[in-house]
PDB file with SEQRES, HELIX, SHEET and CRYST1 records, atoms N, CA, C and O in Angstrom:
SEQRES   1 A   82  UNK UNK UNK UNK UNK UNK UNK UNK UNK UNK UNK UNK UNK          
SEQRES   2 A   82  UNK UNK UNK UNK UNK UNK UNK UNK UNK UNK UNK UNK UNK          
SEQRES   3 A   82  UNK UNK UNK UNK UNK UNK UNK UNK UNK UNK UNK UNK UNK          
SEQRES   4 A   82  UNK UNK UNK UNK UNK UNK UNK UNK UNK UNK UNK UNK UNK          
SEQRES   5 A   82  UNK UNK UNK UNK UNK UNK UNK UNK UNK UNK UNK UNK UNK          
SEQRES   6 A   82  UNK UNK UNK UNK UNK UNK UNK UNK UNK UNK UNK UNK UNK          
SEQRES   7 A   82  UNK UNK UNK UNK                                              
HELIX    1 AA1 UNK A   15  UNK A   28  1                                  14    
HELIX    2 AA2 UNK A   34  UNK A   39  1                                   6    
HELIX    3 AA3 UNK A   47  UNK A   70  1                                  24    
CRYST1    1.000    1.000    1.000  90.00  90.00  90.00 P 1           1          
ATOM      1  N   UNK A   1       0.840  -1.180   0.000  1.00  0.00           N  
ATOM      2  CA  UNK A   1       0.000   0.000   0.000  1.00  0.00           C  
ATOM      3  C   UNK A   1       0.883   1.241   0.000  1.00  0.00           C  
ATOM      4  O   UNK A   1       1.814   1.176   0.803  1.00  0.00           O  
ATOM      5  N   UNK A   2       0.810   2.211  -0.626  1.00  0.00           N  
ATOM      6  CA  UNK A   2       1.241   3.870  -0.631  1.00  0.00           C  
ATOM      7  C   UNK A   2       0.447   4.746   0.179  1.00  0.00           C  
ATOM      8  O   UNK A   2      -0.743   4.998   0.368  1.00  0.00           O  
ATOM      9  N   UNK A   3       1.275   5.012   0.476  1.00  0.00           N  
ATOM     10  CA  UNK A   3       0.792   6.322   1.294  1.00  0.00           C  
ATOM     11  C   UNK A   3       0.869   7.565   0.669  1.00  0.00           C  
ATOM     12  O   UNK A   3       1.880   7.512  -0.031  1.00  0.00           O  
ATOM     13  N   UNK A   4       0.516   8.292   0.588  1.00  0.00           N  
ATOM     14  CA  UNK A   4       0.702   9.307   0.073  1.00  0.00           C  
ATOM     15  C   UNK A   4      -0.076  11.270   0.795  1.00  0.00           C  
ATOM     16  O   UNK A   4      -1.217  11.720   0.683  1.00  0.00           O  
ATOM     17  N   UNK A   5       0.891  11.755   1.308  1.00  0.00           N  
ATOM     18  CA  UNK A   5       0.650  12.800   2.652  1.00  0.00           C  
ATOM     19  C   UNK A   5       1.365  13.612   1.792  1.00  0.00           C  
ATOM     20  O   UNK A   5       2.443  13.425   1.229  1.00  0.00           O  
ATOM     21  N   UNK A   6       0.355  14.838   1.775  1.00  0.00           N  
ATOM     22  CA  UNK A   6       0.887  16.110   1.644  1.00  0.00           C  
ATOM     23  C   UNK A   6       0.432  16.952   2.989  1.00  0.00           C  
ATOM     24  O   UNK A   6      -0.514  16.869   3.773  1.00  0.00           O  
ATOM     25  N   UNK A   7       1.432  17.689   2.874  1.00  0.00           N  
ATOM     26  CA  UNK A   7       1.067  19.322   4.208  1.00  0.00           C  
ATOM     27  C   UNK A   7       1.026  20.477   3.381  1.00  0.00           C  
ATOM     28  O   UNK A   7       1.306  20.757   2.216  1.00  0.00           O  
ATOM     29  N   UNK A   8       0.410  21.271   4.773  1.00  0.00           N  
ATOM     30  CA  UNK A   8       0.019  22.695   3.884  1.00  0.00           C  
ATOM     31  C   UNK A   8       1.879  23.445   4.062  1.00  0.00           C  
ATOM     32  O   UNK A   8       2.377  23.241   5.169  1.00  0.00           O  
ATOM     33  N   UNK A   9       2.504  23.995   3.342  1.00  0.00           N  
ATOM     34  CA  UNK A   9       3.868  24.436   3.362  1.00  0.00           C  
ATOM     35  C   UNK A   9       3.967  25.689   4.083  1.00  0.00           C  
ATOM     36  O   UNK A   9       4.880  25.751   4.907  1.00  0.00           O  
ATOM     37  N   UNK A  10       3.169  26.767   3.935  1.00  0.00           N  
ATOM     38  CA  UNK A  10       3.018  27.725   4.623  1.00  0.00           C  
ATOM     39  C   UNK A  10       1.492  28.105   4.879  1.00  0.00           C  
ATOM     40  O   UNK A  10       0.648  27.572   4.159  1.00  0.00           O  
ATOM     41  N   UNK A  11       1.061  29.080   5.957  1.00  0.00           N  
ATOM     42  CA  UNK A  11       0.058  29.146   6.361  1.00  0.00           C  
ATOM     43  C   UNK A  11      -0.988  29.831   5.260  1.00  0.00           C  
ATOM     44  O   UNK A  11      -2.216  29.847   5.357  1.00  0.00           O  
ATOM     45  N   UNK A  12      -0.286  30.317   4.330  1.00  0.00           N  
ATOM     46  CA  UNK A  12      -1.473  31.115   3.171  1.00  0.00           C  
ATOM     47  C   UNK A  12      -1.683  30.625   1.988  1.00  0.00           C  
ATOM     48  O   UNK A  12      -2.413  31.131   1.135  1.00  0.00           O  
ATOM     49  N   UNK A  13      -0.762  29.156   1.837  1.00  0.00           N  
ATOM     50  CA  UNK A  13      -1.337  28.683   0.836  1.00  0.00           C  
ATOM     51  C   UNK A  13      -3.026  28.035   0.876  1.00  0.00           C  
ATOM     52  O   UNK A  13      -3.713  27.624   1.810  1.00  0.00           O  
ATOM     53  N   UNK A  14      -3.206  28.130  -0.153  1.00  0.00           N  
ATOM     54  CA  UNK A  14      -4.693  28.010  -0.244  1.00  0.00           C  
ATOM     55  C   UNK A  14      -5.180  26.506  -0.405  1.00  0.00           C  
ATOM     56  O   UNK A  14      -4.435  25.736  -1.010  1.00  0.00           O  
ATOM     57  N   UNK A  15      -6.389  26.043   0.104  1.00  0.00           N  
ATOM     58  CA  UNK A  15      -7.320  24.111   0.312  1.00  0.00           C  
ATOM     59  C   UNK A  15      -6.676  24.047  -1.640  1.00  0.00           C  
ATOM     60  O   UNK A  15      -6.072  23.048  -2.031  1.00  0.00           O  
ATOM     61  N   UNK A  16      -6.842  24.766  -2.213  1.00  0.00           N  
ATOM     62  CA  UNK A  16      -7.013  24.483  -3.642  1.00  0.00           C  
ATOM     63  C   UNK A  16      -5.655  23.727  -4.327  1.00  0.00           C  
ATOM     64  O   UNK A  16      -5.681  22.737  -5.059  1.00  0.00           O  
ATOM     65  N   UNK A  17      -4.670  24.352  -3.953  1.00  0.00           N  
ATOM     66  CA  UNK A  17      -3.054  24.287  -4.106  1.00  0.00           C  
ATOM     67  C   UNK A  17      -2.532  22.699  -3.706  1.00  0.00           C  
ATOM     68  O   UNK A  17      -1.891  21.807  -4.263  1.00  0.00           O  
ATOM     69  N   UNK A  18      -3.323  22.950  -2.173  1.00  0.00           N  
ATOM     70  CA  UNK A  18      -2.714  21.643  -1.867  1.00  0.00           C  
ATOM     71  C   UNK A  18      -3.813  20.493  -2.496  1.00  0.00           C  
ATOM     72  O   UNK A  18      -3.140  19.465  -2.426  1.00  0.00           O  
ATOM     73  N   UNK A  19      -4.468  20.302  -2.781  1.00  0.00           N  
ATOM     74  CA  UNK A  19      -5.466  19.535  -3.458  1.00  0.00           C  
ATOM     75  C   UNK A  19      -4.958  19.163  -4.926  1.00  0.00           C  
ATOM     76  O   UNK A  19      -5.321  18.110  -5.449  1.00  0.00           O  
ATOM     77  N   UNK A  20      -4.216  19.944  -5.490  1.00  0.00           N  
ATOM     78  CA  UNK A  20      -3.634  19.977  -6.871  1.00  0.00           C  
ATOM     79  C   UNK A  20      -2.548  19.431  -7.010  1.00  0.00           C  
ATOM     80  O   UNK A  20      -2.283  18.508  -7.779  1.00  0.00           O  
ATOM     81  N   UNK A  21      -1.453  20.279  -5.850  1.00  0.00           N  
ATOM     82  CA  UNK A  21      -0.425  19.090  -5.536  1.00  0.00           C  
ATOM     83  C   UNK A  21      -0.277  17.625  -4.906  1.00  0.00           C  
ATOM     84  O   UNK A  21       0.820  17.066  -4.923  1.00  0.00           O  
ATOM     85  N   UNK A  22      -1.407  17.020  -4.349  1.00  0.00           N  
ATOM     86  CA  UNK A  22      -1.928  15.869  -3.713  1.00  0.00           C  
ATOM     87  C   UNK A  22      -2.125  15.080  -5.212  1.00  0.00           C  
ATOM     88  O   UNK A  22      -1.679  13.972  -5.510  1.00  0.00           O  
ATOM     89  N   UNK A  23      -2.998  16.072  -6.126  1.00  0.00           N  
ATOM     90  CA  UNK A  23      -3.553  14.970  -7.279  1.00  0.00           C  
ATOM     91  C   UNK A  23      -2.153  14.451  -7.953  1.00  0.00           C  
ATOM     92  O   UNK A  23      -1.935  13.240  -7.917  1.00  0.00           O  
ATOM     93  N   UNK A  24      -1.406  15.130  -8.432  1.00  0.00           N  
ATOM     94  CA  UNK A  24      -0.207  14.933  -8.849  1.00  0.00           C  
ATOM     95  C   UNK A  24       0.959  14.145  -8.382  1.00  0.00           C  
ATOM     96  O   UNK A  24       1.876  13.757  -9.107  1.00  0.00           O  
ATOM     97  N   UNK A  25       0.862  13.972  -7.295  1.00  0.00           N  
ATOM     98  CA  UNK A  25       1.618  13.236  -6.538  1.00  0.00           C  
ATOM     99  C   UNK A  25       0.910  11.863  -6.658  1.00  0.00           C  
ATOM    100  O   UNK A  25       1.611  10.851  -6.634  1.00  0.00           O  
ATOM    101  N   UNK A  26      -0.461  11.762  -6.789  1.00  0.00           N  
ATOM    102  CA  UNK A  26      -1.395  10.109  -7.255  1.00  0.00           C  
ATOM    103  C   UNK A  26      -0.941  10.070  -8.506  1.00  0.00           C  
ATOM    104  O   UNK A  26      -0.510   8.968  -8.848  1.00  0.00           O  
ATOM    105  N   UNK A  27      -0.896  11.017  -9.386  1.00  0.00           N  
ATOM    106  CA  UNK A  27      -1.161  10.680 -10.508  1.00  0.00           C  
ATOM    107  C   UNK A  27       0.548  10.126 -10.936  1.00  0.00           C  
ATOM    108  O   UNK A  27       0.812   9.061 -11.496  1.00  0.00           O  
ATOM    109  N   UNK A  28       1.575  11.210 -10.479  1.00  0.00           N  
ATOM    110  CA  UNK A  28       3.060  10.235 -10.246  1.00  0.00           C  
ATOM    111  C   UNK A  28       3.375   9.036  -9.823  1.00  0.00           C  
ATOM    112  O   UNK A  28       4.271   8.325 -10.278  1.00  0.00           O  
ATOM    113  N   UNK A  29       2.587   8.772  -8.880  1.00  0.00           N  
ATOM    114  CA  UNK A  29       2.793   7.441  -8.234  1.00  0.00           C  
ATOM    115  C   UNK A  29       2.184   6.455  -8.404  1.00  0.00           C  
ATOM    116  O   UNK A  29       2.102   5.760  -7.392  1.00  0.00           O  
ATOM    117  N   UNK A  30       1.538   5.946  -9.573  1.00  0.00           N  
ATOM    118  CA  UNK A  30       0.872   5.258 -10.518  1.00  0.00           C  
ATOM    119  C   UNK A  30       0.271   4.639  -9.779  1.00  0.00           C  
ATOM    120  O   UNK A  30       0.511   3.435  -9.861  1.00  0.00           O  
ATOM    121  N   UNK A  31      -0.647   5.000  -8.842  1.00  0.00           N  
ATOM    122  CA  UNK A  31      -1.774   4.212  -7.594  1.00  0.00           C  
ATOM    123  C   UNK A  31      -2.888   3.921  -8.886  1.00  0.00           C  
ATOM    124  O   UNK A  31      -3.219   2.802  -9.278  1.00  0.00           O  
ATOM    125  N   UNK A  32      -3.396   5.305  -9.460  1.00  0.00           N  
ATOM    126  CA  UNK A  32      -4.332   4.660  -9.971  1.00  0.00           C  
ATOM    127  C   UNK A  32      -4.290   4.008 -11.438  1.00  0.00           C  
ATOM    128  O   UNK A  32      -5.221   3.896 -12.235  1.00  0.00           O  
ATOM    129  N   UNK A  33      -3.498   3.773 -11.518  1.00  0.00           N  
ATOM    130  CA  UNK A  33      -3.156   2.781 -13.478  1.00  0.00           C  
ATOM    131  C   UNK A  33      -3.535   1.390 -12.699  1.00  0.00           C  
ATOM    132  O   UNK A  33      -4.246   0.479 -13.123  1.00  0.00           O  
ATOM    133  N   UNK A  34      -2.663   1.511 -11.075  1.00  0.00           N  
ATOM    134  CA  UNK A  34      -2.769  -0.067 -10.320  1.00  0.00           C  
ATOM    135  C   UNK A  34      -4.513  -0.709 -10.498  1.00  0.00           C  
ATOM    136  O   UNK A  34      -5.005  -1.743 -10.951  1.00  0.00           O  
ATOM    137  N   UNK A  35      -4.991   0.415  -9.933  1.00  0.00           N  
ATOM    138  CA  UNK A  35      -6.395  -0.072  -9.353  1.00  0.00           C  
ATOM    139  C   UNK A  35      -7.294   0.209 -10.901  1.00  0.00           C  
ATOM    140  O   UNK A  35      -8.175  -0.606 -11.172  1.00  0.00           O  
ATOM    141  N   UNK A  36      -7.135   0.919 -11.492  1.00  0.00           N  
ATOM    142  CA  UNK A  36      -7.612   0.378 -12.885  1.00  0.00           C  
ATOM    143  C   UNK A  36      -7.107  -0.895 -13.548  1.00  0.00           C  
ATOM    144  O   UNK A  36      -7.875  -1.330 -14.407  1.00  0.00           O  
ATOM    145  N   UNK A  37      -6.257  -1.427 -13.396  1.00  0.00           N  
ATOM    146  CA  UNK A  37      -5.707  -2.714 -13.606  1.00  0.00           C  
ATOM    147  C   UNK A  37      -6.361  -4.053 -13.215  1.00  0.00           C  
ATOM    148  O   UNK A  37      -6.621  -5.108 -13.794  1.00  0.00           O  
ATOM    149  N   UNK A  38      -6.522  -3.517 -11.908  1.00  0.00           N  
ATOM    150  CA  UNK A  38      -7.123  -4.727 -11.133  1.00  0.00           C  
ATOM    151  C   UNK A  38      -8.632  -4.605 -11.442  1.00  0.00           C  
ATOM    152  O   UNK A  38      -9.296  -5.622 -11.245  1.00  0.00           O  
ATOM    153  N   UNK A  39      -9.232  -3.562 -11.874  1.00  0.00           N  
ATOM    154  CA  UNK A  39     -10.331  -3.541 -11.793  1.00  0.00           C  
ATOM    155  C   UNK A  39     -11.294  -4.277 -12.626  1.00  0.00           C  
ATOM    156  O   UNK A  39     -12.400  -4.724 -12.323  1.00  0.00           O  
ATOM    157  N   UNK A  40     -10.586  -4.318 -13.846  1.00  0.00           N  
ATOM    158  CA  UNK A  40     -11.262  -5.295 -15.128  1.00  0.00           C  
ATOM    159  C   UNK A  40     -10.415  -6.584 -15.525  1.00  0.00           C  
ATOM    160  O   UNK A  40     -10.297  -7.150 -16.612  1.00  0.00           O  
ATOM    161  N   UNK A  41      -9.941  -6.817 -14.450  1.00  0.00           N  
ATOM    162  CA  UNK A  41      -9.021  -7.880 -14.307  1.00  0.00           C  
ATOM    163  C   UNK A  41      -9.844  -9.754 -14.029  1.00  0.00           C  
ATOM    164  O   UNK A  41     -10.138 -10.480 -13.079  1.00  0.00           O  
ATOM    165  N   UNK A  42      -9.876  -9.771 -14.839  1.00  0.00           N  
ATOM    166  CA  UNK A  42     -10.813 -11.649 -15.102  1.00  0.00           C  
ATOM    167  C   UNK A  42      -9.992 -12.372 -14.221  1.00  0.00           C  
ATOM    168  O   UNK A  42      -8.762 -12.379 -14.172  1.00  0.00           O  
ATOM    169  N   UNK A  43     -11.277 -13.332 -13.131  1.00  0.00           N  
ATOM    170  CA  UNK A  43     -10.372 -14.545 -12.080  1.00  0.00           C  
ATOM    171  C   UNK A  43     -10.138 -15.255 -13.019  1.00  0.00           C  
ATOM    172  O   UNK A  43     -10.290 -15.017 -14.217  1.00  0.00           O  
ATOM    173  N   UNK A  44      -9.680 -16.344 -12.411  1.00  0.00           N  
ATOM    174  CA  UNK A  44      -8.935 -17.306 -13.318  1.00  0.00           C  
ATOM    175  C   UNK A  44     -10.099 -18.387 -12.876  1.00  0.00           C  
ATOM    176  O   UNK A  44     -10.711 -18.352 -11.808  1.00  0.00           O  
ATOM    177  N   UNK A  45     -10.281 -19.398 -13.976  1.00  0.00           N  
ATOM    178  CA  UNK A  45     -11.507 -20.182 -13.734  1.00  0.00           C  
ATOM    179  C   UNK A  45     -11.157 -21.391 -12.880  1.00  0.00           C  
ATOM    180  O   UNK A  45     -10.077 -21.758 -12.416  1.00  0.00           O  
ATOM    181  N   UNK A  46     -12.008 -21.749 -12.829  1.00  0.00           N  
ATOM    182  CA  UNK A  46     -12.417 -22.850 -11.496  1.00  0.00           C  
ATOM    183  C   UNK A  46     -11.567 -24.655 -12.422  1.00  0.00           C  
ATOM    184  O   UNK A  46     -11.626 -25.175 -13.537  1.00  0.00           O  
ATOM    185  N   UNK A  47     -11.070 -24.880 -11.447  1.00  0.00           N  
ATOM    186  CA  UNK A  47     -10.666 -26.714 -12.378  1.00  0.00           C  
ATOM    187  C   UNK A  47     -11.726 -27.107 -12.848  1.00  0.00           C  
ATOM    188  O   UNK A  47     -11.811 -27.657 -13.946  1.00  0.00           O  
ATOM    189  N   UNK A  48     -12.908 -26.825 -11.902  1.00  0.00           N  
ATOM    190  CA  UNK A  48     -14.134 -27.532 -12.541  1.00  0.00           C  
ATOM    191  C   UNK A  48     -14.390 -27.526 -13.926  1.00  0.00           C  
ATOM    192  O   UNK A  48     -14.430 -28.436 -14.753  1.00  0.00           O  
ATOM    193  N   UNK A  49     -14.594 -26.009 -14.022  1.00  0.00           N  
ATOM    194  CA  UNK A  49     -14.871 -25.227 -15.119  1.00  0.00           C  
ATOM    195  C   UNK A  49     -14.108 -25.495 -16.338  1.00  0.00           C  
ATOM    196  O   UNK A  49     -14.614 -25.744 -17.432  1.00  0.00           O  
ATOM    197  N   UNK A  50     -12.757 -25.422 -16.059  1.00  0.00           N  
ATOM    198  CA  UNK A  50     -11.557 -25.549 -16.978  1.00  0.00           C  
ATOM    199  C   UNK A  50     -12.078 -27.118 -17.647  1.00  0.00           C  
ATOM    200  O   UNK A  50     -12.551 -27.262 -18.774  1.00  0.00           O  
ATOM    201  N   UNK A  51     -11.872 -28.103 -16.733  1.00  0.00           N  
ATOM    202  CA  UNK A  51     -12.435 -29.544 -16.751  1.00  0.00           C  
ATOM    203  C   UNK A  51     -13.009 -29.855 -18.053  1.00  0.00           C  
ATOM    204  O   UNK A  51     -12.578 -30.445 -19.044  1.00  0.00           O  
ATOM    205  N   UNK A  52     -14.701 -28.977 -17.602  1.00  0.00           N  
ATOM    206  CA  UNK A  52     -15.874 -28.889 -18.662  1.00  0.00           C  
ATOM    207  C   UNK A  52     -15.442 -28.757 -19.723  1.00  0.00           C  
ATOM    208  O   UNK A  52     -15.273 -29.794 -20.366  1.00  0.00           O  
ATOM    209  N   UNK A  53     -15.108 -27.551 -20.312  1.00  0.00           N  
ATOM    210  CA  UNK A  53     -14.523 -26.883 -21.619  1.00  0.00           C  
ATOM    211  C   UNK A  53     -13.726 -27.910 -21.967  1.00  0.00           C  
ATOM    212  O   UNK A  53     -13.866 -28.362 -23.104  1.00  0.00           O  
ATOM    213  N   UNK A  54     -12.841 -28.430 -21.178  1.00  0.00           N  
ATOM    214  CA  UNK A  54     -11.871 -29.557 -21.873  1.00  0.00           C  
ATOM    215  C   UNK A  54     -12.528 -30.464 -22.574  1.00  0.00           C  
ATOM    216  O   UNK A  54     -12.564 -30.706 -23.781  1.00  0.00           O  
ATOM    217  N   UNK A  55     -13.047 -30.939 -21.642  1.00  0.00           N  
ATOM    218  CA  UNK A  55     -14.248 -32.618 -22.236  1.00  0.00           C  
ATOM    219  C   UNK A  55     -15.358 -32.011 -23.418  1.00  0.00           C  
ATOM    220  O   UNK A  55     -15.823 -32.817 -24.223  1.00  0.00           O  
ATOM    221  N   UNK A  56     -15.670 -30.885 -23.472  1.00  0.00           N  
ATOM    222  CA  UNK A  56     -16.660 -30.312 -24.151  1.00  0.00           C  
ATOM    223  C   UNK A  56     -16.121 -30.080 -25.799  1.00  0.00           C  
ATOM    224  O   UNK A  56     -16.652 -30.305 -26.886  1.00  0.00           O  
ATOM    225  N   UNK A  57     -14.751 -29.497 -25.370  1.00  0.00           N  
ATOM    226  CA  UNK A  57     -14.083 -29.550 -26.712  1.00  0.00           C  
ATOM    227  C   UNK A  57     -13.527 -30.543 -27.304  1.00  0.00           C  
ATOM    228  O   UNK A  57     -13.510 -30.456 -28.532  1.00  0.00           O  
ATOM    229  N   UNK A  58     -12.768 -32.047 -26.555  1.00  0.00           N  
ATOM    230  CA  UNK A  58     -12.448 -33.078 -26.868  1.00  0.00           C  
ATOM    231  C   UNK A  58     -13.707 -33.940 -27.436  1.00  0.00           C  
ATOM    232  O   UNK A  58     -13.429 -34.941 -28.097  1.00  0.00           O  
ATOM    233  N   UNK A  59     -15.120 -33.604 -27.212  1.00  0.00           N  
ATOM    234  CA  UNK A  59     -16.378 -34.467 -27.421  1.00  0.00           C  
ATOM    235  C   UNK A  59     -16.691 -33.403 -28.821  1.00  0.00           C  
ATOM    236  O   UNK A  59     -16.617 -33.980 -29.906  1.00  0.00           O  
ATOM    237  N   UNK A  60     -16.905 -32.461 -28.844  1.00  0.00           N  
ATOM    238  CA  UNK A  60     -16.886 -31.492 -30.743  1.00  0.00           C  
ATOM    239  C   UNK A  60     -15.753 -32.318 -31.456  1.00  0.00           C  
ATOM    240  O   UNK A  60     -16.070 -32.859 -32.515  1.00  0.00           O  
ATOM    241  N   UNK A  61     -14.696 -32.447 -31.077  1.00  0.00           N  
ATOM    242  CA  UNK A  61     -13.506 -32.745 -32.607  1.00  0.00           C  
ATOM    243  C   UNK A  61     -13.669 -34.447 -32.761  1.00  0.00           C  
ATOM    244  O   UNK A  61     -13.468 -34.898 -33.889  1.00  0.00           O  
ATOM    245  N   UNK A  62     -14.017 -35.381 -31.692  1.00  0.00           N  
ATOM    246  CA  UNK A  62     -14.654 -36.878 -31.629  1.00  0.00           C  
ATOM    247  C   UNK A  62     -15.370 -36.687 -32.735  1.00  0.00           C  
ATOM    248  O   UNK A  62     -14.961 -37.084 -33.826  1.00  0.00           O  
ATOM    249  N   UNK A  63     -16.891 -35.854 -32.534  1.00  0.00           N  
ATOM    250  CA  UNK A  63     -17.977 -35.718 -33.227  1.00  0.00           C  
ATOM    251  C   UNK A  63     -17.452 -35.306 -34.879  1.00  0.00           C  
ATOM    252  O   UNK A  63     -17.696 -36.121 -35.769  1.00  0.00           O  
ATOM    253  N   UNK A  64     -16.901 -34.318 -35.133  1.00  0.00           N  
ATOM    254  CA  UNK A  64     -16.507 -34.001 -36.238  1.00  0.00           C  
ATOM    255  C   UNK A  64     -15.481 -34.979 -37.118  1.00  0.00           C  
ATOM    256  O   UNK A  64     -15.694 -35.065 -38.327  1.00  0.00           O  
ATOM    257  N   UNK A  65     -14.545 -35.601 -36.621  1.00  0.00           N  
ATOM    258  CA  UNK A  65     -13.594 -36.360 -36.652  1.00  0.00           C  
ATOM    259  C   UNK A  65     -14.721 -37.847 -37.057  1.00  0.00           C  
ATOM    260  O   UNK A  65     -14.346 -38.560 -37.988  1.00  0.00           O  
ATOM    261  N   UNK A  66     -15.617 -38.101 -36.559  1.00  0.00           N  
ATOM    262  CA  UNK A  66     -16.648 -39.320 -36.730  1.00  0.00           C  
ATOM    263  C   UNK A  66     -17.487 -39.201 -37.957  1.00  0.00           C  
ATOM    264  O   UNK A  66     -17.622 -40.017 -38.869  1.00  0.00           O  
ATOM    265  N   UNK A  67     -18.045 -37.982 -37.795  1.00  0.00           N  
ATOM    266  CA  UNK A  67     -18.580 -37.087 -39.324  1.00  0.00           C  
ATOM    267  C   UNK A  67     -18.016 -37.475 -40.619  1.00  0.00           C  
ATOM    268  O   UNK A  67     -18.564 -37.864 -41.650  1.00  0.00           O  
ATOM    269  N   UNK A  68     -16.579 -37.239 -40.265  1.00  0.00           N  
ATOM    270  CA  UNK A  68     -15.457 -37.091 -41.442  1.00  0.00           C  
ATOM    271  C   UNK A  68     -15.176 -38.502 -41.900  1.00  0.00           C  
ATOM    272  O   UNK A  68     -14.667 -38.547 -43.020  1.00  0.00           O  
ATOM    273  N   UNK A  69     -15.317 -39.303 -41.496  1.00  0.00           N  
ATOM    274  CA  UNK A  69     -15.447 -40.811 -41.297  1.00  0.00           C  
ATOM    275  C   UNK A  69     -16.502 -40.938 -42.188  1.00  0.00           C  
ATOM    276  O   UNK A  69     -16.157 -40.864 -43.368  1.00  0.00           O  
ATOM    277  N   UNK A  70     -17.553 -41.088 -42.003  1.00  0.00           N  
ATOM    278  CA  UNK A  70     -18.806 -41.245 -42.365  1.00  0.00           C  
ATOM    279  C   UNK A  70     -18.966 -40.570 -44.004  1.00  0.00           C  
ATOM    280  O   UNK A  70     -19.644 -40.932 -44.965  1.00  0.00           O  
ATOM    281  N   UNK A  71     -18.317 -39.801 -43.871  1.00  0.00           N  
ATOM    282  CA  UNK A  71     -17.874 -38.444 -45.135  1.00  0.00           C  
ATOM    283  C   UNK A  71     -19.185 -37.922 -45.383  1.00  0.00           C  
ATOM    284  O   UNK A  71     -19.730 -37.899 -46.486  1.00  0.00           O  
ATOM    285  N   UNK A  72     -19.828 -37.363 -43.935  1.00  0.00           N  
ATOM    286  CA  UNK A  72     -20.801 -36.194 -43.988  1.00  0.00           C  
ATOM    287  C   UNK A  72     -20.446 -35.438 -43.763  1.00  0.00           C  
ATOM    288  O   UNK A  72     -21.260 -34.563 -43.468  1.00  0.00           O  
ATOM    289  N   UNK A  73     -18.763 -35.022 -43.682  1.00  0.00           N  
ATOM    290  CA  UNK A  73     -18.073 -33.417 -43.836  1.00  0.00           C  
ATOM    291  C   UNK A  73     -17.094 -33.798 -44.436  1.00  0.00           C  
ATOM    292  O   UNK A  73     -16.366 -34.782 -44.303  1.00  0.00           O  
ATOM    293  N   UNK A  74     -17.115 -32.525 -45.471  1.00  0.00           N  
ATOM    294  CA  UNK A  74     -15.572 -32.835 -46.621  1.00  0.00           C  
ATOM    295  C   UNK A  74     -14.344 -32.409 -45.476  1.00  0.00           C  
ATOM    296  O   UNK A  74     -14.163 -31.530 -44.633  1.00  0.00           O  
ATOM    297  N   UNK A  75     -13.703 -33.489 -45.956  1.00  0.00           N  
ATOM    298  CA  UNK A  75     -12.079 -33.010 -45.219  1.00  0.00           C  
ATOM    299  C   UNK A  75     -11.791 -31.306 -45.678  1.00  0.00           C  
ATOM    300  O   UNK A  75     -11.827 -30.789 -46.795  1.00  0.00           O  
ATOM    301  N   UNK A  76     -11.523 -30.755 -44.436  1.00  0.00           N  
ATOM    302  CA  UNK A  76     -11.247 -29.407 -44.695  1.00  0.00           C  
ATOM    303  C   UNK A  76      -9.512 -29.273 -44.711  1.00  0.00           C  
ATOM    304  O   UNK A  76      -9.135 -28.946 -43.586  1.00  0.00           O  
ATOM    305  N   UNK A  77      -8.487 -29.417 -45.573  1.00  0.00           N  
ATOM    306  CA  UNK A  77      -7.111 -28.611 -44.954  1.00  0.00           C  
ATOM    307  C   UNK A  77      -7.243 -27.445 -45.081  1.00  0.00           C  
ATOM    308  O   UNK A  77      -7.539 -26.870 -46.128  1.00  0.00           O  
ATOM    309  N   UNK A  78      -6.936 -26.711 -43.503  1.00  0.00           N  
ATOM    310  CA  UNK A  78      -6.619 -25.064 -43.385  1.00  0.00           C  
ATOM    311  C   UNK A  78      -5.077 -24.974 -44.301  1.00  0.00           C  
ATOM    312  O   UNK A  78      -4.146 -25.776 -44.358  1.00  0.00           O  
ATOM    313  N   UNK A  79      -5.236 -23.951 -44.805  1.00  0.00           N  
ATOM    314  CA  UNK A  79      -3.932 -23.392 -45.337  1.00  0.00           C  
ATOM    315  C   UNK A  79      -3.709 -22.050 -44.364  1.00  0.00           C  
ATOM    316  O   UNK A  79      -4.556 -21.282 -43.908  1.00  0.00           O  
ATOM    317  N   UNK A  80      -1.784 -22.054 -44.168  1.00  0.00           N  
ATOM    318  CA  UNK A  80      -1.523 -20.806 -43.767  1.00  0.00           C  
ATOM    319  C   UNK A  80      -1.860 -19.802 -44.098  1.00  0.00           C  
ATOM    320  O   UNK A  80      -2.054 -19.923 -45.308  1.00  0.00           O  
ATOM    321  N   UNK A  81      -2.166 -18.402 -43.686  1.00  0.00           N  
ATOM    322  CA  UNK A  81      -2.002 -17.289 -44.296  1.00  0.00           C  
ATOM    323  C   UNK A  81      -0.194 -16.912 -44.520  1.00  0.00           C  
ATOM    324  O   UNK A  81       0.739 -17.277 -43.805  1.00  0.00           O  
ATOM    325  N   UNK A  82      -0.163 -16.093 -45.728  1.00  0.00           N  
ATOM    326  CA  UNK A  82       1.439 -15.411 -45.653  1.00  0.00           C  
ATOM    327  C   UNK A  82       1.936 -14.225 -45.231  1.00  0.00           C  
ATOM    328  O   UNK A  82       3.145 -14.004 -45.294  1.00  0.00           O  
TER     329      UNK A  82                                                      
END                                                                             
């Protein structure tokens, strides 16, 4: 965590001054790039979850792969792009 403390420097500077120099001192000290970072930041999924998708996608290319067999889908070769 940062801290970040400003004081008033002399007695006539003005709420406004130091408020300006406070922002600047956040905005130097990259607090908030952090917490925008974290903010739209995706958990990481569950094994469960991960699991599913696995078996879910290994049971589509079975299916397609069985298709292709059957030759109710033309063999597709992808070609690179250059």
């Amino acid at each position: 965590m940062i801290v970040i403390e400003v004081k008033k420097e002399s007695a006539n500077e003005s709420n406004l001054s130091i408020i300006k120099r406070f922002s600047r001192r956040v905005q130097s000290s990259g607090v908030i790039r952090q917490l925008k970072s974290k903010r739209y930041a995706a958990r990481p999924k569950s094994d469960f979850k991960r699991k599913r998708e696995t078996l879910k996608r290994i049971g589509r290319r079975a299916e397609i792969e069985y298709l292709r067999k059957l030759g109710k889908l033309p063999d597709v070769q992808h070609q690179k792009p250059h």
